[in-house]
PyMOL CGO cylinders between C-alpha atoms (Angstrom):
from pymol import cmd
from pymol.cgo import CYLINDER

trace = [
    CYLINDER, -17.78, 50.44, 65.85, -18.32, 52.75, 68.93, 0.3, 1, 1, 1, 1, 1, 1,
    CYLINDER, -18.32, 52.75, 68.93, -15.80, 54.19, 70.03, 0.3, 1, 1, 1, 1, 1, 1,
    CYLINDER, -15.80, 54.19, 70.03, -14.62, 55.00, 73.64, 0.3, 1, 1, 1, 1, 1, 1,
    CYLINDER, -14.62, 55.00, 73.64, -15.65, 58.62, 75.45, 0.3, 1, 1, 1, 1, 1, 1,
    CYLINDER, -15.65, 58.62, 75.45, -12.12, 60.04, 76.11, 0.3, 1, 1, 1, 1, 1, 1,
    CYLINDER, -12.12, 60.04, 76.11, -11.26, 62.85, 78.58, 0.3, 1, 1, 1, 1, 1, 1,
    CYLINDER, -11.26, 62.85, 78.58, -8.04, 64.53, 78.14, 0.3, 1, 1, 1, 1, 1, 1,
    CYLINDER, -8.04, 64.53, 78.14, -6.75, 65.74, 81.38, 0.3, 1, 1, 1, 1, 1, 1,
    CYLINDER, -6.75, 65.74, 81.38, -3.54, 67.86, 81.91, 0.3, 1, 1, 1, 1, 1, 1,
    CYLINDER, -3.54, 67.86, 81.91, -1.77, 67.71, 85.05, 0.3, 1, 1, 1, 1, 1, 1,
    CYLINDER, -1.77, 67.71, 85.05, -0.43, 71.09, 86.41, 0.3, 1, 1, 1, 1, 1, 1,
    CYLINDER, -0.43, 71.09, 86.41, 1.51, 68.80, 89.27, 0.3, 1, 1, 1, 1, 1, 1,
    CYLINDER, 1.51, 68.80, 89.27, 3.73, 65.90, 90.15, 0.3, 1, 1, 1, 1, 1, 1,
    CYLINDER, 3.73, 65.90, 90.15, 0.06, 63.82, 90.61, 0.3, 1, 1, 1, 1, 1, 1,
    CYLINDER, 0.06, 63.82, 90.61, -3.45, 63.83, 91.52, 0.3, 1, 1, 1, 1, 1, 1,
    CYLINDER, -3.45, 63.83, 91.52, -5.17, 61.66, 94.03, 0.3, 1, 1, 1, 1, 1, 1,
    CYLINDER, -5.17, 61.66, 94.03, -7.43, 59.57, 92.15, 0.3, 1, 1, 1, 1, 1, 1,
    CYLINDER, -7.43, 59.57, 92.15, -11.10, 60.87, 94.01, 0.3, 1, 1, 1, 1, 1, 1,
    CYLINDER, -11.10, 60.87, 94.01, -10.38, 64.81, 92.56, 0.3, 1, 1, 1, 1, 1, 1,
    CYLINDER, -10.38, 64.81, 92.56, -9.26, 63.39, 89.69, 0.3, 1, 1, 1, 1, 1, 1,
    CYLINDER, -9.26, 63.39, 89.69, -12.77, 61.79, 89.36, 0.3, 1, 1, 1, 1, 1, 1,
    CYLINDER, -12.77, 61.79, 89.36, -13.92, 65.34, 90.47, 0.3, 1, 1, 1, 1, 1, 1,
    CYLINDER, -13.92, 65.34, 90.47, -11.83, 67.97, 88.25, 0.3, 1, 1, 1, 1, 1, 1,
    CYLINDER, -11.83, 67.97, 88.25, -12.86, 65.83, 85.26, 0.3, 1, 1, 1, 1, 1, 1,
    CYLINDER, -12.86, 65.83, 85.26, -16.54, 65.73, 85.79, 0.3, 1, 1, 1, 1, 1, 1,
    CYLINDER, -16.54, 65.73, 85.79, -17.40, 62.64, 86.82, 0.3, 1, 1, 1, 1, 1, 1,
    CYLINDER, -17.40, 62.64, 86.82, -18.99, 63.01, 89.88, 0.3, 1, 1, 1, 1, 1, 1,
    CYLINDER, -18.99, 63.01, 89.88, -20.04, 65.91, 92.10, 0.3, 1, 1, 1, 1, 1, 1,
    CYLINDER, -20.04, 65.91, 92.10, -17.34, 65.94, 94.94, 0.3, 1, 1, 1, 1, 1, 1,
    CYLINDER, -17.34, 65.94, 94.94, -14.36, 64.07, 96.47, 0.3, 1, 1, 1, 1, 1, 1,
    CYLINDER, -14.36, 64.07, 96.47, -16.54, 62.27, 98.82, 0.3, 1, 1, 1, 1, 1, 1,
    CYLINDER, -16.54, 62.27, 98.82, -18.22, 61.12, 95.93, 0.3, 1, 1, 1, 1, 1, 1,
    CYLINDER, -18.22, 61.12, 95.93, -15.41, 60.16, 94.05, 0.3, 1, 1, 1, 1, 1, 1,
    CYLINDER, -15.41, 60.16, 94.05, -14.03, 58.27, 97.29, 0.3, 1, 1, 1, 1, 1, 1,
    CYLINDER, -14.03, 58.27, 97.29, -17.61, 56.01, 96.83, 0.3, 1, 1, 1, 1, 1, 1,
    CYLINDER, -17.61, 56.01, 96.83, -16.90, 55.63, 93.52, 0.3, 1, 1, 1, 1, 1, 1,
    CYLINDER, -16.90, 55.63, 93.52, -13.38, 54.30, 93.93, 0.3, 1, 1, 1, 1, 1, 1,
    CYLINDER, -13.38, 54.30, 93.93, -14.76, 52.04, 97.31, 0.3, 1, 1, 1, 1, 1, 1,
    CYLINDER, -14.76, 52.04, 97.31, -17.36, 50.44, 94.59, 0.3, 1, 1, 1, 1, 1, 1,
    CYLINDER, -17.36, 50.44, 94.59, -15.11, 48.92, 92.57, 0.3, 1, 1, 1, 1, 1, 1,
    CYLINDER, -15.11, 48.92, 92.57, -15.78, 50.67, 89.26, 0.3, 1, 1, 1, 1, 1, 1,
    CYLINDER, -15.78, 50.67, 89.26, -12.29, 52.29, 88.62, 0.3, 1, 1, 1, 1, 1, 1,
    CYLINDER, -12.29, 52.29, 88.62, -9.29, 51.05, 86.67, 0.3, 1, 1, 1, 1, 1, 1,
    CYLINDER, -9.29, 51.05, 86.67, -5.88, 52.37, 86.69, 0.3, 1, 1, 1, 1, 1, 1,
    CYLINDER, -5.88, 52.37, 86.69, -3.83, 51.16, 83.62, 0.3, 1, 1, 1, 1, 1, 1,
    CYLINDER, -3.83, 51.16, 83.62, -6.05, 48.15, 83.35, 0.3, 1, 1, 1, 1, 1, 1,
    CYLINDER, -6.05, 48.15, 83.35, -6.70, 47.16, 86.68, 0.3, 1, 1, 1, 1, 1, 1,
    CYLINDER, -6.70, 47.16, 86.68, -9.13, 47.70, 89.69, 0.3, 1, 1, 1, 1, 1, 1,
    CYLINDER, -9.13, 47.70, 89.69, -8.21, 50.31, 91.70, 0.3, 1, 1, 1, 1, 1, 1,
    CYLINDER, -8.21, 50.31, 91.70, -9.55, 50.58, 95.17, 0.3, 1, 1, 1, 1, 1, 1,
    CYLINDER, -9.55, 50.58, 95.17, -7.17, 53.02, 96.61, 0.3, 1, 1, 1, 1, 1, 1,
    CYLINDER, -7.17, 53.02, 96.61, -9.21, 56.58, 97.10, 0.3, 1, 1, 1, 1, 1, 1,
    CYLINDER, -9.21, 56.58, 97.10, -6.16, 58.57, 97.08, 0.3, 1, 1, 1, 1, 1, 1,
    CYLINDER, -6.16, 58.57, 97.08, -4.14, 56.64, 94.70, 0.3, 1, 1, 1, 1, 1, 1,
    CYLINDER, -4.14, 56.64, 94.70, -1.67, 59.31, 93.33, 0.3, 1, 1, 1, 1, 1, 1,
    CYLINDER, -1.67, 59.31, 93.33, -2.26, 59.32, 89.65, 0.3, 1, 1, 1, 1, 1, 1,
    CYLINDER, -2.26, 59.32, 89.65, 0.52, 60.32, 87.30, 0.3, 1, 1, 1, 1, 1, 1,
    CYLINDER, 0.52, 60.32, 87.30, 0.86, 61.57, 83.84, 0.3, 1, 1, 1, 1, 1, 1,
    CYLINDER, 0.86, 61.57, 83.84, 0.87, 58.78, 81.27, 0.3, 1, 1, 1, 1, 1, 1,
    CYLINDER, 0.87, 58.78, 81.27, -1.75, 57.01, 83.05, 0.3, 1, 1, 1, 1, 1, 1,
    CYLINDER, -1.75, 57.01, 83.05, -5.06, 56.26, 82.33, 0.3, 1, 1, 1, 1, 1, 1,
    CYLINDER, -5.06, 56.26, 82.33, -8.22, 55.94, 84.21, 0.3, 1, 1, 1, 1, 1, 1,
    CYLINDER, -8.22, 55.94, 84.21, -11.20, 54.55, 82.98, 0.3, 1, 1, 1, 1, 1, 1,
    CYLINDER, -11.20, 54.55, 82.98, -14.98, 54.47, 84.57, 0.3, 1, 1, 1, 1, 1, 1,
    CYLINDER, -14.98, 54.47, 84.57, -17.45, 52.68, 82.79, 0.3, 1, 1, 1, 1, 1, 1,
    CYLINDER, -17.45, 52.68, 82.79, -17.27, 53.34, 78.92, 0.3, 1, 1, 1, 1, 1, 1,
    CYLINDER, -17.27, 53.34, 78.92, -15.34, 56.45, 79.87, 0.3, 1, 1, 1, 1, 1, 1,
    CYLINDER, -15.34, 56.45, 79.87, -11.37, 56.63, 79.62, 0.3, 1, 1, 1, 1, 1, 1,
    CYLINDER, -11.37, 56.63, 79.62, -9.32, 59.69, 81.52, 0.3, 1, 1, 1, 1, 1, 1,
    CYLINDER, -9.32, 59.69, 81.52, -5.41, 60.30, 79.76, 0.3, 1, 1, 1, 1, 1, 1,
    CYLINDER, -5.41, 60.30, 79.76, -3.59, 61.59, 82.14, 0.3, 1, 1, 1, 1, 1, 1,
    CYLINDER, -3.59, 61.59, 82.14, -1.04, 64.06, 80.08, 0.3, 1, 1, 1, 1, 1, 1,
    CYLINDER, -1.04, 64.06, 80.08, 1.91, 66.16, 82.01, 0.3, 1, 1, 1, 1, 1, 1,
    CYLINDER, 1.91, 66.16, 82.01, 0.94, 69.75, 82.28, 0.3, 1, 1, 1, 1, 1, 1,
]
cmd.load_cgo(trace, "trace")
């Protein structure tokens, strides 16, 4: 059974807005690309379609593109 692509990502704040989170952890080339991303529909937060660009992110959460699942840990 495959398993899921994880990224572990460690806040160093309070939260991240969800387009440079999509940036810091390599999933696309910029925040304006990230903000595309998030407008297309393809991002979950905790399960559900997110379509906020700058949806502050928190540790604990996760965020998941595709096949590939962000953890959110606290820095």
């Amino acid at each position: 059974m495959p398993t899921t692509p994880t990224i572990d990502f460690t806040l160093d704040r309070e939260f991240i807005e969800l387009n440079q989170l999509l940036k810091l952890a390599g999933l696309c080339d910029s925040g304006g690309a990230g903000k595309r991303l998030v407008a297309s529909g393809a991002v979950q937060v905790d399960g559900a379609v997110e379509l906020r660009k700058t949806a502050k992110i928190r540790a604990g959460q996760r965020v998941r593109v595709g096949e590939i699942e962000i953890r959110v840990r606290a820095g």
